[in-house]
N, C-alpha and C positions, 0 to 999 in steps of 0.2 A: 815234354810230358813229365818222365821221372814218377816215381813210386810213390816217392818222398809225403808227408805229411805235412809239409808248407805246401805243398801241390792240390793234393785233395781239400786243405782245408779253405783256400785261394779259389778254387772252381766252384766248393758248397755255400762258396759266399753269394755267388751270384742268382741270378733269377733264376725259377723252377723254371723256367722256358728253355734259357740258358743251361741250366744244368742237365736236362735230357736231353738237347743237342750235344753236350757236350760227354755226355753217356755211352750215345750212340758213337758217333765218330771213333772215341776211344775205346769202345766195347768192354764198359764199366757195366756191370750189372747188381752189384752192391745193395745200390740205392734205388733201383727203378721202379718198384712199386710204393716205394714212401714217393717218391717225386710222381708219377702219375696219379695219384690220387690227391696231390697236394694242387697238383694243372688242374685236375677234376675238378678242385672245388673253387680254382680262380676262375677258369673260364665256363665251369657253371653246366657244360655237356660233356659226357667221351668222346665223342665225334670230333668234338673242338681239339680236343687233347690228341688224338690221330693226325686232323687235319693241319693241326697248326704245327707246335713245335716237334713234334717225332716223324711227321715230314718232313720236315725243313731238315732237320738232323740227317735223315737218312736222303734227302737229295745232293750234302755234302758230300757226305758217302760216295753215291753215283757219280759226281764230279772227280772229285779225288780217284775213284778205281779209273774211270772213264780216262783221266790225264795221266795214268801212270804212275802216281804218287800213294798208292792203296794195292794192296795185294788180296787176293782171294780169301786165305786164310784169316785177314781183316775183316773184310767184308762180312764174310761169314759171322764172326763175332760179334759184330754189329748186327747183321739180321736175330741175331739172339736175345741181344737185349731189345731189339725191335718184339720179334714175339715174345717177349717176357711181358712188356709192359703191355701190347693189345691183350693178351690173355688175360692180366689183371680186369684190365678197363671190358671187356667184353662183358662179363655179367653185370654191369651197369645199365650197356645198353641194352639187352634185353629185356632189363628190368620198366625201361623207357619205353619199348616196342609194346611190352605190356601192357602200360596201363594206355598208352598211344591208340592200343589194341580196345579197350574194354570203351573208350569215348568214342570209335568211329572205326568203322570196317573200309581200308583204302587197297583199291584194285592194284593189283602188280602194276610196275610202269613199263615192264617188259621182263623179259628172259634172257640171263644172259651165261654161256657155257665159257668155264674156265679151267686151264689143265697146263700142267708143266707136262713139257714134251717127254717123248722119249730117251732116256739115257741121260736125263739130269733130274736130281733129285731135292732141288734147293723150291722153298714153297713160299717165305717170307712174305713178298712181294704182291704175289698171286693173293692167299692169304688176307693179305690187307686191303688186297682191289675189292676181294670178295665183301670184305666189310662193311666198307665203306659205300658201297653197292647197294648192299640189304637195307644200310640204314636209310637210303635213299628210295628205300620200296621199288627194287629190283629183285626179282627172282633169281638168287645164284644158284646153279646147279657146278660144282665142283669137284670134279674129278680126282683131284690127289695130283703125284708127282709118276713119271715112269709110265706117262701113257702113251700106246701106240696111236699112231694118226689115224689108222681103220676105227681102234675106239671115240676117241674124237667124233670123227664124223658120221658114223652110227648111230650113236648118242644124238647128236648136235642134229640131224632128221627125224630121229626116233619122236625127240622131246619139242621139236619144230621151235630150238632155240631162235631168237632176233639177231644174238651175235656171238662171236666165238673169241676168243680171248686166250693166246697162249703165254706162256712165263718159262723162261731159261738163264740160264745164269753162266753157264760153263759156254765155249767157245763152241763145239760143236751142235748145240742145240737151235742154234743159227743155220744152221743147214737143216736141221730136220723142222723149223720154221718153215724152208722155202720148201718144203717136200709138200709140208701138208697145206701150204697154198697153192701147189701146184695138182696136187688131189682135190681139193675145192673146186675148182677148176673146170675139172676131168668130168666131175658129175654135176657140173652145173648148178651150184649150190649159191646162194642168191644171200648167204648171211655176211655181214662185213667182218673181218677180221682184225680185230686188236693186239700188236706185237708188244710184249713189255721186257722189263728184265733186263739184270745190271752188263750184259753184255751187249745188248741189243741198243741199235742206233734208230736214229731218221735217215740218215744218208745209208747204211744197211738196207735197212725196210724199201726206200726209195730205190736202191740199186737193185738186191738179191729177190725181194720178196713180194713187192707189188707188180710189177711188169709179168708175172705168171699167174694173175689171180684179176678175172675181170672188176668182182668190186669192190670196194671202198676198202683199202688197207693202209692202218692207221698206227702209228707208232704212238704210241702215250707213254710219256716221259718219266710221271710217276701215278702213285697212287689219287692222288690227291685230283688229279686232272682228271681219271676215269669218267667221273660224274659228268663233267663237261664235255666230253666227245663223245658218250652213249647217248647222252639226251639229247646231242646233235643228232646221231644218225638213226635215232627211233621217231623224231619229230619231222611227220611228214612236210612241214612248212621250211623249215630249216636242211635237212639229208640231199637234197641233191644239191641246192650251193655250196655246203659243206663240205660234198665228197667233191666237187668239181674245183671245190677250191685248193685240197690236198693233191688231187690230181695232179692241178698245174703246179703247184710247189714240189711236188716228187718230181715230177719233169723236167723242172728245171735244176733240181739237184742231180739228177740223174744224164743232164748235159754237162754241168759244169764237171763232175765226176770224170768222164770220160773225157772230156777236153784235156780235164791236167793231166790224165795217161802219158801222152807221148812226151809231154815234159819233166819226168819221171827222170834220173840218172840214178843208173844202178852202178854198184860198187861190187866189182869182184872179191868173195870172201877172203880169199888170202891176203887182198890188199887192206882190208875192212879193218884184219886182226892185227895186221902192222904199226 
């Protein structure tokens, strides 16, 4: 990378696609609202500009933290320039909704409840689920960050959400994930649950999270996909192949999982530090 000015001026050469990938990754915030409205006016939506390259940016991100090669206090920086630039682009798409709004009045496509759990305060992600939701004529009701699971699920009956949708990013919010699928549970609660967030897995959701929770609980990867697995599990034609088809792929990760247990060789730490 380097500071240098053969560097910066090397990266501003390349495509505005390119150069907010490569924004994000390095957690350059400099230029992010000149390059997002410069995507603005190539690919012609904001939507586009989210869905395309500040995704793609931010799924290297998740790769990178995911393999060990990224560290939190990266990440973070990167979710910053992530919200820098949807806050730019947001009053666009409003602007869209509006006039979207004044030719044709279009019913909710459903309701859906989003909240960073308890004890982790990181929104980015969530954030952008939420966006990208709305623009797709979804009802988001969004909680904020630091919420307890009683609120959650109070909420999430009160307002007879379609589905629930949590966001964590720190290591322990992964356990208070399986807490409040396992309260879901307890009261019988019939909405599907969406796991996201740069600490959260498939193989996680498939081990810790699903197996306490009768239905459909559904790991999405990123933002970008949300649209594709809510419209799954709201579409009465589509939702139960869907959820039977995650099913059996959680089950079968959730074999292989436990399979490689016993092949497991642990290293005493004394020997570990030698």
């Amino acid at each position: 990378e380097g500071s240098g000015s053969n560097t910066v001026e090397e990266w501003r050469t390349k495509s505005v696609q390119e150069r907010l990938s490569h924004a994000l990754i390095h957690g350059i915030v400099e230029y992010i609202d000149s390059d997002a409205e410069e995507a603005r006016v190539v690919l012609g939506r904001p939507l586009l500009v989210i869905e395309g390259p500040l995704m793609s940016g931010m799924n290297v991100v998740g790769d990178l933290f995911g393999a060990g090669k990224m560290f939190l206090p990266q990440v973070i920086k990167s979710a910053r320039v992530m919200k820098k630039a949807v806050a730019y682009l947001i009053p666009f798409m409003e602007k869209e909704k509006e006039l979207e709004g004044a030719e044709s009045v279009q019913r909710s496509a459903g309701t859906i409840l989003l909240a960073t759990v308890k004890g982790d305060v990181h929104d980015i992600v969530k954030n952008i689920v939420g966006v990208v939701l709305g623009c797709n004529n979804y009802n988001v009701i969004d909680l904020g960050v630091m919420v307890p699971c009683e609120k959650i699920l109070s909420i999430a009956q009160e307002k007879n959400v379609d589905i629930v949708g949590l966001s964590g990013l720190i290591t322990p919010s992964l356990d208070e994930m399986t807490f409040v699928g396992q309260e879901m549970n307890r009261l019988k609660m019939k909405q599907p649950l969406l796991i996201g967030g740069a600490t959260t897995s498939k193989i996680h959701t498939a081990v810790k999270i699903a197996p306490h929770f009768s239905q459909p609980v559904v790991h999405v990867l990123d933002a970008s996909r949300s649209v594709t697995v809510v419209a799954s599990l709201l579409d009465k034609n589509l939702k139960q192949d869907f959820a039977d088809e995650i099913s059996t792929h959680y089950a079968e990760l959730r074999e292989n999982h436990y399979k490689s247990l016993p092949d497991r060789k642990y290293t005493p730490l004394n020997k570990a530090r030698n």
